[in-house]
PLY file of the C-alpha trace (Angstrom):
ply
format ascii 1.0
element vertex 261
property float x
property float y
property float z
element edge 260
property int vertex1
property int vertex2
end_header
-2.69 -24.88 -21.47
-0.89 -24.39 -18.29
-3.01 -23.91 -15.18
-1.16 -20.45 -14.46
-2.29 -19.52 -17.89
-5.94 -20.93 -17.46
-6.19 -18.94 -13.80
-4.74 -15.77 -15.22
-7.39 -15.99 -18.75
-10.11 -16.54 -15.83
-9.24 -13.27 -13.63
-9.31 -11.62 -17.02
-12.15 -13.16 -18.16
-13.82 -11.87 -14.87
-12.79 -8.44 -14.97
-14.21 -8.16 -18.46
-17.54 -9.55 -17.62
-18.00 -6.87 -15.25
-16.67 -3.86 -17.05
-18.78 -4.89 -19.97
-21.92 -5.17 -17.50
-21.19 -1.80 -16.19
-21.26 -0.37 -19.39
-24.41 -2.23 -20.61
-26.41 -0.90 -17.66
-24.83 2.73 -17.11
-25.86 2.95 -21.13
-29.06 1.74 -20.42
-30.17 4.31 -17.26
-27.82 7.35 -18.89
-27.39 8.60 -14.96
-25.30 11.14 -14.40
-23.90 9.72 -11.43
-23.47 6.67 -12.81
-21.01 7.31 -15.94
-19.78 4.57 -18.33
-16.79 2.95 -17.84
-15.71 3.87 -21.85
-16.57 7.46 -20.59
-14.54 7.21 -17.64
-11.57 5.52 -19.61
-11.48 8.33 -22.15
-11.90 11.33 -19.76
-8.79 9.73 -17.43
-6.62 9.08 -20.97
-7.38 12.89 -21.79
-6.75 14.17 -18.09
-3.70 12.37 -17.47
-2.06 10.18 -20.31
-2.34 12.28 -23.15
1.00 14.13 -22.61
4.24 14.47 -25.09
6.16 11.22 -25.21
9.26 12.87 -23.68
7.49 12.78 -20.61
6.04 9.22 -20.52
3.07 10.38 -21.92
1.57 11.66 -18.52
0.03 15.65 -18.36
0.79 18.39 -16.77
-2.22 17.37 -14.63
-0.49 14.14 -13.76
2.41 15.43 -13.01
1.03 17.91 -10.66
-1.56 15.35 -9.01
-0.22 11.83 -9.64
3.32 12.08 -8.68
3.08 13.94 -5.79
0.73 11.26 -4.32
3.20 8.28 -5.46
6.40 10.08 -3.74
4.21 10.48 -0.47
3.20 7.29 -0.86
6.90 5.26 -1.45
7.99 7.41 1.07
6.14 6.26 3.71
5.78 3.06 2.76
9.45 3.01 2.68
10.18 4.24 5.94
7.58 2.29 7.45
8.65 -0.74 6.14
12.42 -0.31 7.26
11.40 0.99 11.34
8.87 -1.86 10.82
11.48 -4.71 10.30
13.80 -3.15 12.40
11.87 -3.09 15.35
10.32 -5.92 14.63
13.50 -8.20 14.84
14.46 -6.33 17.90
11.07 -7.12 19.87
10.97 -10.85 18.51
14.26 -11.40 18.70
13.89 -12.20 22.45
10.19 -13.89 24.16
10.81 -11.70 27.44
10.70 -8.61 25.00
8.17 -9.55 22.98
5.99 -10.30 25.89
6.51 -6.75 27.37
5.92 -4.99 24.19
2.76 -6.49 22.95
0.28 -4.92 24.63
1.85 -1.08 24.24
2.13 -2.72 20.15
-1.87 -3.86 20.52
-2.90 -0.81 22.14
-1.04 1.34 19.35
-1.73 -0.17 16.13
-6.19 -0.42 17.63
-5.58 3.63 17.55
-7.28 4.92 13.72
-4.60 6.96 12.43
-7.47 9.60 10.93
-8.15 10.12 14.89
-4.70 11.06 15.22
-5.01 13.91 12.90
-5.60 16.87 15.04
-2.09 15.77 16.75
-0.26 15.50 13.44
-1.74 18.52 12.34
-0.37 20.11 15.76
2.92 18.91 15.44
3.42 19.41 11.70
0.91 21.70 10.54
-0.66 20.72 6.98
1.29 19.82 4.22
4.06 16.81 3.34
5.49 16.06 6.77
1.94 15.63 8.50
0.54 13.54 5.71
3.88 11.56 5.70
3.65 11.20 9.79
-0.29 10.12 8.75
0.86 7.17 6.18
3.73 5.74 8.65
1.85 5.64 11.19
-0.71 3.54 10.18
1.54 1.31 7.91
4.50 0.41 10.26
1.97 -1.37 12.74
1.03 -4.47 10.39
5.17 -4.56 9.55
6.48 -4.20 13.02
4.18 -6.89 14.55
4.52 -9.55 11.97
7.72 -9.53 11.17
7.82 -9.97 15.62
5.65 -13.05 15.73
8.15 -14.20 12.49
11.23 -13.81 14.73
9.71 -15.08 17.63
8.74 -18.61 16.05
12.31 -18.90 14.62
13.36 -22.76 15.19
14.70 -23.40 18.31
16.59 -26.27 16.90
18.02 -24.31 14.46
19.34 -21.60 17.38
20.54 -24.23 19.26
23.12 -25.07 16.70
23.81 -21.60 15.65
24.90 -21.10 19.70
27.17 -24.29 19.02
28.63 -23.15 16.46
29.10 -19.77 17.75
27.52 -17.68 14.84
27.81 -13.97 15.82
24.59 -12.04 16.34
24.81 -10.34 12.73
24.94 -13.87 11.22
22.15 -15.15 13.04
20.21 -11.89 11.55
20.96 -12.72 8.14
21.09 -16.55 8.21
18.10 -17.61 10.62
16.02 -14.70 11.89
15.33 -12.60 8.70
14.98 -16.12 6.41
12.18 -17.10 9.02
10.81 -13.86 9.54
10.66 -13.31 6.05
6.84 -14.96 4.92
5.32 -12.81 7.75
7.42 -9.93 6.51
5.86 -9.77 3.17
2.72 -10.47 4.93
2.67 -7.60 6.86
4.00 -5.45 3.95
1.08 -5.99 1.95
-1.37 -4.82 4.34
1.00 -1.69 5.19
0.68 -0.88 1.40
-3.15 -0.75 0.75
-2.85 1.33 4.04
-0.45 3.63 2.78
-2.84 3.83 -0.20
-6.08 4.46 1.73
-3.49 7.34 4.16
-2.08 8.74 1.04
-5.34 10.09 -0.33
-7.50 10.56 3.11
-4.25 12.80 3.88
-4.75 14.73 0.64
-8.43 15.01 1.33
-7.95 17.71 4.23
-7.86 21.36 4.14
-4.24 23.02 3.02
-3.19 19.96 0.71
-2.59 21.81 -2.87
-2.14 18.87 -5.34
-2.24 14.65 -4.92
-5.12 12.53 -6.09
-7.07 12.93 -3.18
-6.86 16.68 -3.81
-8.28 15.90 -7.23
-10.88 14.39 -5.94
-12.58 17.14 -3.75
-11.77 19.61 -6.09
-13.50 17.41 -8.96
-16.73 17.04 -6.43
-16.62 20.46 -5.59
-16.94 21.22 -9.29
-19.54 18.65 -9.62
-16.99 17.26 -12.36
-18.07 13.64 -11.84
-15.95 12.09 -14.55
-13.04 13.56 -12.73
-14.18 11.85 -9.24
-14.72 8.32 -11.35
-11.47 8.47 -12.65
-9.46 9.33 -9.72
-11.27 6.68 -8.07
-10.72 4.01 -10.67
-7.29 4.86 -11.04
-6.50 3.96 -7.18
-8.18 1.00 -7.62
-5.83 -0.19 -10.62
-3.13 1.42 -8.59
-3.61 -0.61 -5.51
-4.01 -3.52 -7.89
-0.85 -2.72 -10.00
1.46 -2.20 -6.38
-0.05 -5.23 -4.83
0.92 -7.29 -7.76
4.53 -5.71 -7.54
4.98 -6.92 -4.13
3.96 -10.58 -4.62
6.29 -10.73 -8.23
9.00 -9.51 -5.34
7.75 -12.19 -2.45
7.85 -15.03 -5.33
11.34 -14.19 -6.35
12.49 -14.36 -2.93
10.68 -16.76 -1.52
10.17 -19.05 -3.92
6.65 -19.74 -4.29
3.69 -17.45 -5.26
0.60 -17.05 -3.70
-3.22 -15.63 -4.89
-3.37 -12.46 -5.90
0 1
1 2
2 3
3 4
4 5
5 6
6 7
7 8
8 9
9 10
10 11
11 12
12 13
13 14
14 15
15 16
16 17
17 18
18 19
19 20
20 21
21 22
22 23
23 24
24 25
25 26
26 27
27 28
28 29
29 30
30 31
31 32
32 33
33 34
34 35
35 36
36 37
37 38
38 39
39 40
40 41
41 42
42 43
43 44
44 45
45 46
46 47
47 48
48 49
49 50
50 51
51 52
52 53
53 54
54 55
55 56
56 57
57 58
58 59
59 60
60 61
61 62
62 63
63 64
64 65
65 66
66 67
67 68
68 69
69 70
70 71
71 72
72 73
73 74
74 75
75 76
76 77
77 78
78 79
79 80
80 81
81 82
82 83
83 84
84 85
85 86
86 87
87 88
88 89
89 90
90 91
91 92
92 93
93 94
94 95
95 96
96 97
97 98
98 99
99 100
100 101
101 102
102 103
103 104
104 105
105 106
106 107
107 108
108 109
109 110
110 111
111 112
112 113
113 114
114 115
115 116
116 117
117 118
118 119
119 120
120 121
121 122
122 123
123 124
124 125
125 126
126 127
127 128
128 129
129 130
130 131
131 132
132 133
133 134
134 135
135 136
136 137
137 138
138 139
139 140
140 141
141 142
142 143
143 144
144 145
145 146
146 147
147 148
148 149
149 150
150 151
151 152
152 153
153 154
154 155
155 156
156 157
157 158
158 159
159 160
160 161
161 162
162 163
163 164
164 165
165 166
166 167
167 168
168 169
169 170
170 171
171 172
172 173
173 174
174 175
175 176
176 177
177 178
178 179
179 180
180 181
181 182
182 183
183 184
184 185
185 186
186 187
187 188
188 189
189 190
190 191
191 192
192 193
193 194
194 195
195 196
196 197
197 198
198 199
199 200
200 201
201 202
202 203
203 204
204 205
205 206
206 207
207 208
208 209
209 210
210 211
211 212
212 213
213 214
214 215
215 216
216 217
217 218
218 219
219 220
220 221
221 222
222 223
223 224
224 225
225 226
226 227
227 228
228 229
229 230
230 231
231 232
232 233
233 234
234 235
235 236
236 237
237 238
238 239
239 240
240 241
241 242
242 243
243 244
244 245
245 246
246 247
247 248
248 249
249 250
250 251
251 252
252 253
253 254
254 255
255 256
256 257
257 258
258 259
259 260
């Protein structure tokens, strides 16, 4: 048995261990809070992935709740991600520039984008484009700066000869910045996605949203439906999981190597 096999039977191994546990002792106390995970499992399955196989077998529920919160979600991940590298090369592209620009990038990215709020809410008023200004906010930061420091430690060796041999700027872009940049890239691109996760539903938890997981949460606790609330919130967890492990399949193929999960 391979050791990638033998890891991946452990995780499993784990995750089963604790599930099972849960349901021994949320059985054995019968709290209402407290709902077995076989409870929870069968309430999400009838809430969400009970629907007609012509539609992937997802609800009207989930398509009212669920997708919504995904296309906010790839959205702003997606835009971050893009300004993020962008700006990124551009500041560590050059020391001088990266010197001037990281404090105003340290001051920014220390702000909690739930402060910022009452500004977005200003600007855009409630609805897509403040939750969307919400989620790229606090996901470009973790992008922009590491893809930076990635530039910024670029070989020097490595520019010296692309001077000699007179590489134009868009070569040195694709052939020695971005290849360098690239393992702090993906770095900072998994910490912008659990933070687009976290912004996607605290953006859907405020007044005016109309639909999106986090909506389905306070409307679930304002029903007292608690089944509801442990199945939105076990579904972001095995969403966060399921995107997470997207994005290092991605970073392997590229890169060449895997890391942890």
């Amino acid at each position: 048995m391979s050791r990638g096999v033998r890891s991946a039977l452990l995780r499993w191994g784990v995750l089963v261990v604790a599930v099972a546990g849960w349901q021994v002792v949320a059985r054995a106390h019968g709290s209402v809070y407290f709902p077995p995970p076989a409870d929870i499992a069968g309430h999400a399955y009838d809430l969400w992935f009970s629907g007609p196989v012509g539609h992937a077998f997802l609800t009207a529920e989930a398509v009212d709740n669920i997708l919504p919160s995904l296309g906010r979600m790839a959205t702003g991940f997606a835009i971050a991600a893009v300004a993020g590298i962008a700006l990124g090369i551009a500041v560590g592209r050059s020391r001088r520039t990266y010197a001037l620009c990281n404090p105003v990038l340290q001051f920014a990215r220390a702000i909690p984008p739930p402060a910022l709020v009452p500004v977005f809410v200003v600007v855009f008023d409630f609805g897509t484009p403040m939750q969307l200004a919400s989620i790229v906010f606090s996901a470009v930061w973790p992008v922009l700066i590491n893809t930076a420091d990635g530039a910024r430690n670029t070989d020097p060796l490595r520019l010296e000869v692309a001077a000699v041999l007179r590489l134009t700027a868009p070569e040195r872009l694709w052939l020695l910045l971005l290849p360098s940049a690239l393992p702090r890239i993906f770095a900072g691109l998994r910490l912008s996605l659990s933070l687009c996760l976290i912004l996607m539903v605290f953006s859907e938890l405020l007044p005016g949203t109309a639909n999106g997981i986090g909506f389905t949460l306070t409307d679930a606790q304002s029903r007292s439906d608690l089944l509801t609330v442990w199945a939105a919130l076990v579904l972001l967890g095995a969403l966060g999981h399921l995107l997470n492990t997207g994005l290092l399949a991605v970073e392997k193929r590229l890169l060449g190597r895997g890391r942890p999960v």
